[in-house]
C-alpha positions in Angstrom: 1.3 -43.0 17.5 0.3 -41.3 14.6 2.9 -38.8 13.1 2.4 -36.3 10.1 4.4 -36.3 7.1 6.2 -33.7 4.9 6.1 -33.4 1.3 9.5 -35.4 1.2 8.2 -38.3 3.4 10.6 -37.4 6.3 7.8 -37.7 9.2 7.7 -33.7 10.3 9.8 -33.3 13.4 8.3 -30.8 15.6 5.4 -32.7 16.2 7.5 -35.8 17.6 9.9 -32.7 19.4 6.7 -32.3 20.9 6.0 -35.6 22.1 9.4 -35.9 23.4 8.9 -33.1 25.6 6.0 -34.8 27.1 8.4 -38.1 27.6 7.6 -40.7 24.4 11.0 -42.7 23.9 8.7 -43.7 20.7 8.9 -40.5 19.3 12.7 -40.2 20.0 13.3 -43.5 18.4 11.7 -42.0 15.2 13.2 -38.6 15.3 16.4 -40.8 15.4 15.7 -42.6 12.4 14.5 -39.5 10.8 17.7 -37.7 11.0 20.5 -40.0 11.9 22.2 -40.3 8.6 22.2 -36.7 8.6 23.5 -35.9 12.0 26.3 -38.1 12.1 27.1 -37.0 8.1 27.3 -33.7 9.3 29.5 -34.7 12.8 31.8 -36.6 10.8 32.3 -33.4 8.3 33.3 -31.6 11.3 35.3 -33.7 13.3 36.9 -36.1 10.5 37.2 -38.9 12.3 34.5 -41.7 13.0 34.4 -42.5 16.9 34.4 -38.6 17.3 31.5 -38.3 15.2 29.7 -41.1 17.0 30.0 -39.9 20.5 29.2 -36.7 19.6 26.2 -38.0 17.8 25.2 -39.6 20.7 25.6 -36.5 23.3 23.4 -34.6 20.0 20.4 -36.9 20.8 20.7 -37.1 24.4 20.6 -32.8 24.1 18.1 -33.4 22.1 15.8 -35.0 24.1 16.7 -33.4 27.6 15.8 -30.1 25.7 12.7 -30.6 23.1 10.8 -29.0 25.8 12.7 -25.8 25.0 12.5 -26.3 21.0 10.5 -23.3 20.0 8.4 -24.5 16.7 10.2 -22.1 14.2 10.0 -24.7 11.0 13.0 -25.1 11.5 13.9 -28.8 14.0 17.1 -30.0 11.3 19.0 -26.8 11.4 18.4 -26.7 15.3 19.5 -30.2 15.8 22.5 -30.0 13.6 23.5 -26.8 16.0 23.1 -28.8 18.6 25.6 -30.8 16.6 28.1 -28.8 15.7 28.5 -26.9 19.1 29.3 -30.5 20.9 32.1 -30.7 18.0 33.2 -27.3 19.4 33.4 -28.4 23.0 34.9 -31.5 22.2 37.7 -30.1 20.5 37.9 -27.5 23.2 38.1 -29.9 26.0 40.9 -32.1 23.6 43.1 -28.6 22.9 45.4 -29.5 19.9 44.3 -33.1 19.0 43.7 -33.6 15.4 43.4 -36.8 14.4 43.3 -38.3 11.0 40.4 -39.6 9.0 39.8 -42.7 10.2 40.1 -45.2 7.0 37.1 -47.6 9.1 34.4 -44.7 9.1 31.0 -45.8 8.3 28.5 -43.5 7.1 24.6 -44.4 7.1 23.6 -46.1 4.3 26.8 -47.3 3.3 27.6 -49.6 6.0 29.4 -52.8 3.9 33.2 -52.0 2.5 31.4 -52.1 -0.6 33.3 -50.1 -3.9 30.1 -47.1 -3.2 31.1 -46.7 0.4 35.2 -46.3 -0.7 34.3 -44.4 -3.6 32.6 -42.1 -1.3 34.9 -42.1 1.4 37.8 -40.9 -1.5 35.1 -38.3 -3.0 34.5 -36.5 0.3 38.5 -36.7 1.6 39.1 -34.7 -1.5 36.7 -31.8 -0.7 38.3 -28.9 1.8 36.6 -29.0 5.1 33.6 -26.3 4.3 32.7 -27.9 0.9 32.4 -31.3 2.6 30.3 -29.2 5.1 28.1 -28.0 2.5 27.8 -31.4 0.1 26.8 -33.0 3.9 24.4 -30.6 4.9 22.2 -29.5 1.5 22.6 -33.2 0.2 22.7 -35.4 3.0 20.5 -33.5 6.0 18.4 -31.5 3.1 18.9 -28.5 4.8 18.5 -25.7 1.9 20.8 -23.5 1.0 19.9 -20.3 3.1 19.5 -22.9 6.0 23.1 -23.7 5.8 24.5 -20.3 5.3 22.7 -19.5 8.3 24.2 -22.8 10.3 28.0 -22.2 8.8 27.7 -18.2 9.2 28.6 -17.9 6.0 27.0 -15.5 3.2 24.4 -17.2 0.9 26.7 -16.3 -2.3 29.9 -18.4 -0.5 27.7 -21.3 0.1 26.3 -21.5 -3.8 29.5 -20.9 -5.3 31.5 -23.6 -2.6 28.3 -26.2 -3.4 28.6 -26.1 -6.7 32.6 -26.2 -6.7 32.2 -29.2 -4.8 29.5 -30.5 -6.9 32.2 -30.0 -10.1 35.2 -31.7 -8.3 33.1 -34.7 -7.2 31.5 -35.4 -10.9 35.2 -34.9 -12.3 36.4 -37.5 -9.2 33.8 -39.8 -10.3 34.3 -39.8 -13.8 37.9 -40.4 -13.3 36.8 -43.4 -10.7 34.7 -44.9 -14.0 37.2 -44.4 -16.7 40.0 -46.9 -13.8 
C-alpha cells in the first residue's frame, strides 16, 4: 500500500479515508496511528477522565470507519474526525445525565505511557488549565489542528482562541518553571 505524505510527515488522511471506504483494515490501522495520540488528547480534554476517553476513542474510530464512505474530501480529515470525537463525548454525557467524574490520577496519554516525572509533570500542567484552554493547548499542539481549525471545532471566535492559547501557553511555562526551580 503506498500512502502519500504531508509536509509534516503525517501520511495525508483522505487518501487512506478513501481506502477505508473501499474496506482496507490496512489503511485504518494507519489512520489509527496517524491520529491516535490526538484523538484520545482531545477525548480526554473533554471528558477528564481516562476510561471515558478511551471508549469514546474507540466508538470515534469505529464511526470512523463505518462512515469514510461519507467523508467528503474538504482538506479537512483531523477536524472531521475530532467532531466525530467530541459529539460521542456529548452523547455520552447525555446518556450518563449528571455524572461528573474526577480526573482520573492513572490516565495515560500517548507518548507518555511510563509514570515517568514528564508524564506527572504533564498531567499537573494540563489539570491546571480551565477546560477550554486545555481544549485549545490539546487541539493546536497535540492534533495540529490550526488555529482557525479549532475556532471552527469549539465555535468559538478566532480572537478567543489566540488570546485563551496563548494564556495557556503563559500559565504552563510559569508551571514549568516553578516545577524546575523544586
Amino acid at each position: 500500500m503506498i500512502m502519500t505524505k504531508k509536509e509534516t510527515g503525517n501520511p495525508a488522511l483522505e487518501p487512506l479515508l478513501q481506502q477505508m471506504a473501499e474496506g482496507s483494515t490496512e489503511a485504518l490501522a494507519a489512520f489509527y496511528e496517524a491520529t491516535r495520540t490526538a484523538v484520545y488528547a482531545f477525548a480526554l480534554s473533554l471528558a477528564g477522565e481516562g476510561h471515558t476517553a478511551e471508549d469514546v476513542m474507540q466508538e470515534t474510530y469505529l464511526r470512523a470507519w463505518q462512515s469514510a464512505g461519507s467523508y467528503l474530501p474538504m482538506g479537512k480529515p483531523m477536524a472531521w474526525l475530532l467532531t466525530i470525537t467530541k459529539n460521542l463525548v456529548r452523547m455520552k454525557y447525555r446518556a450518563d445525565e449528571g455524572r461528573q467524574e474526577p480526573l482520573d490520577d492513572t490516565m495515560a496519554v500517548p507518548g507518555f505511557e511510563s509514570a515517568s516525572v514528564d508524564r506527572l509533570t504533564l498531567q499537573a500542567a494540563l489539570a491546571c488549565l480551565g477546560e477550554e484552554e486545555r481544549q485549545i493547548v490539546t487541539l493546536h499542539a497535540i492534533a495540529g489542528l490550526r488555529h482557525r481549525e479549532t475556532a471552527d471545532l469549539l465555535g468559538m471566535p478566532l480572537s478567543t482562541v489566540l488570546s485563551k492559547y496563548h494564556r495557556a501557553l503563559s500559565k504552563l511555562k510559569k508551571i514549568l518553571k516553578e516545577e524546575e526551580s523544586r
